[in-house]
C-alpha positions in Angstrom: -0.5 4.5 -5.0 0.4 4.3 -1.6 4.0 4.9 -0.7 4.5 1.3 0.8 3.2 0.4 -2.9 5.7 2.7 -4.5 8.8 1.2 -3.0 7.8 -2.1 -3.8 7.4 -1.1 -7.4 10.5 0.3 -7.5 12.1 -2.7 -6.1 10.4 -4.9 -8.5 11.1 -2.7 -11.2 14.9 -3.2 -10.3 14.7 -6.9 -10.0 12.9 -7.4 -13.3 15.1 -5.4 -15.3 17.9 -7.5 -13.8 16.3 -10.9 -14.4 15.8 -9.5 -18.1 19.0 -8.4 -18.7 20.7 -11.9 -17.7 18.5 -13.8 -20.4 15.3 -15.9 -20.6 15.7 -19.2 -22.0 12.3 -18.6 -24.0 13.2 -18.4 -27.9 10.4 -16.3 -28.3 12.0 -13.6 -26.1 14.3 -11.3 -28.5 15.7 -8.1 -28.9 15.9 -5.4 -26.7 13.5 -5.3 -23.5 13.5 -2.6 -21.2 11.1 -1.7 -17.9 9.7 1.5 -18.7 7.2 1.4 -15.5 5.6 -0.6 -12.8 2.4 0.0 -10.8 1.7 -2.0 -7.8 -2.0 -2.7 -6.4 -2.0 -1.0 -3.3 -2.8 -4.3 -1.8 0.5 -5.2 -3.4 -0.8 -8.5 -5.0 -0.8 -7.1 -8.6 1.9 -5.6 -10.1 2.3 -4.2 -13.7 5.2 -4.3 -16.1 5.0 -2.3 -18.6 8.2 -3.4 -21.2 9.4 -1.7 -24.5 10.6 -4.2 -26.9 13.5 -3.1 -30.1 12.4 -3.5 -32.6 8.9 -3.1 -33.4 8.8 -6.8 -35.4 9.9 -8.7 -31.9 6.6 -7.5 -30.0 4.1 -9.5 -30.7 6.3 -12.9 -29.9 8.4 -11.2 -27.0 5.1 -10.2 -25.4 3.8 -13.7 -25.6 7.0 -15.1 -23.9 7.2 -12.7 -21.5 3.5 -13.6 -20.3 5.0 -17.1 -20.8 7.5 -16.7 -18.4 6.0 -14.5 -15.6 5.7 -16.7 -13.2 9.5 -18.0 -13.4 10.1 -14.2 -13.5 8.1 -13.6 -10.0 9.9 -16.7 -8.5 13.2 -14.5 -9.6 12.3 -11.8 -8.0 10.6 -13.5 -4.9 14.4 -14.6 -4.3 15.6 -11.1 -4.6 13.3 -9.0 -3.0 12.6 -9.9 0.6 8.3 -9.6 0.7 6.0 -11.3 2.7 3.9 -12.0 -0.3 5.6 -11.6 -4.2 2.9 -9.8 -6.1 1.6 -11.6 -9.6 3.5 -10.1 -12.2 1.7 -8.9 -15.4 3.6 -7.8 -18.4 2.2 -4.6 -20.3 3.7 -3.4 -23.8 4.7 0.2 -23.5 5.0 1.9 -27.0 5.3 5.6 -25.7 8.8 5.7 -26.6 8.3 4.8 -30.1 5.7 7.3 -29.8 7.8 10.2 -28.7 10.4 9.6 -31.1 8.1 9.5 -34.2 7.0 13.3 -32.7 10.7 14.1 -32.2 11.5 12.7 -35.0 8.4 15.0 -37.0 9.7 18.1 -35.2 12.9 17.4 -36.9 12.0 16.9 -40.5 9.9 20.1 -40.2 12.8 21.9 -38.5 14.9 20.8 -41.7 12.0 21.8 -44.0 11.5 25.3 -42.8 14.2 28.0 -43.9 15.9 29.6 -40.7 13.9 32.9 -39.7 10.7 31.9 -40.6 8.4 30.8 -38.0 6.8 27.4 -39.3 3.3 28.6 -38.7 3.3 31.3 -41.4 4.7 29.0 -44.6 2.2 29.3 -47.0 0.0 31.6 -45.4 1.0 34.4 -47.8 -1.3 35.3 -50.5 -0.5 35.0 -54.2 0.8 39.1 -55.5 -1.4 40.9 -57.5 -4.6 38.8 -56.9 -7.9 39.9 -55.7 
């Protein structure tokens, strides 16, 4: 991505997060959204939101909306950001973060599991006494 493309992403990153945050009118759009990312087309005609959506259940319908309302959501922006051109906005669902904190959340039940001094690695490694 070009740099001229990376300030513009930023900028639209900032403007939808704020047009999110005050509210859609869309009933299909619920729970909580968040901009986790957005890549610009270096021609800067294309740009891509990627959202995460709380919680999981609300994704499917949020995500439907959201494509719904992306053009209302460029004319937003278009009015905040001061660009030639407002690049197409296409919304992306972004389930890293529920990715990250199943592992974190993993690492944690393991953590629990294993008694403090031993590595976790070595748990049932040992042989049975007295065998062959």
């Amino acid at each position: 991505m070009t740099r001229r493309a990376e300030r513009v992403a930023s900028a639209v990153h900032g403007a939808v997060q704020a047009v999110l945050s005050r509210g859609l009118s869309d009933p299909r759009v619920r729970g909580l959204i968040t901009v986790t990312g957005v890549t610009v087309s270096d021609d800067l005609r294309q740009a891509f939101v990627r959202v995460s959506i709380m919680p999981a259940e609300h994704e499917e319908l949020t995500m439907h909306g959201l494509r719904a309302a992306a053009a209302h959501v460029r004319h937003a922006i278009g009015d905040a950001l001061e660009l030639r051109r407002t690049p197409d906005i296409e919304f992306r669902l972004d389930r890293a973060t529920k990715r990250q904190a199943a592992v974190l959340e993993a690492l944690e039940k393991a953590r629990q599991v294993t008694p403090p001094g031993e590595p976790v690695s070595e748990r049932g490694a040992n042989p049975p006494e007295g065998g062959a």
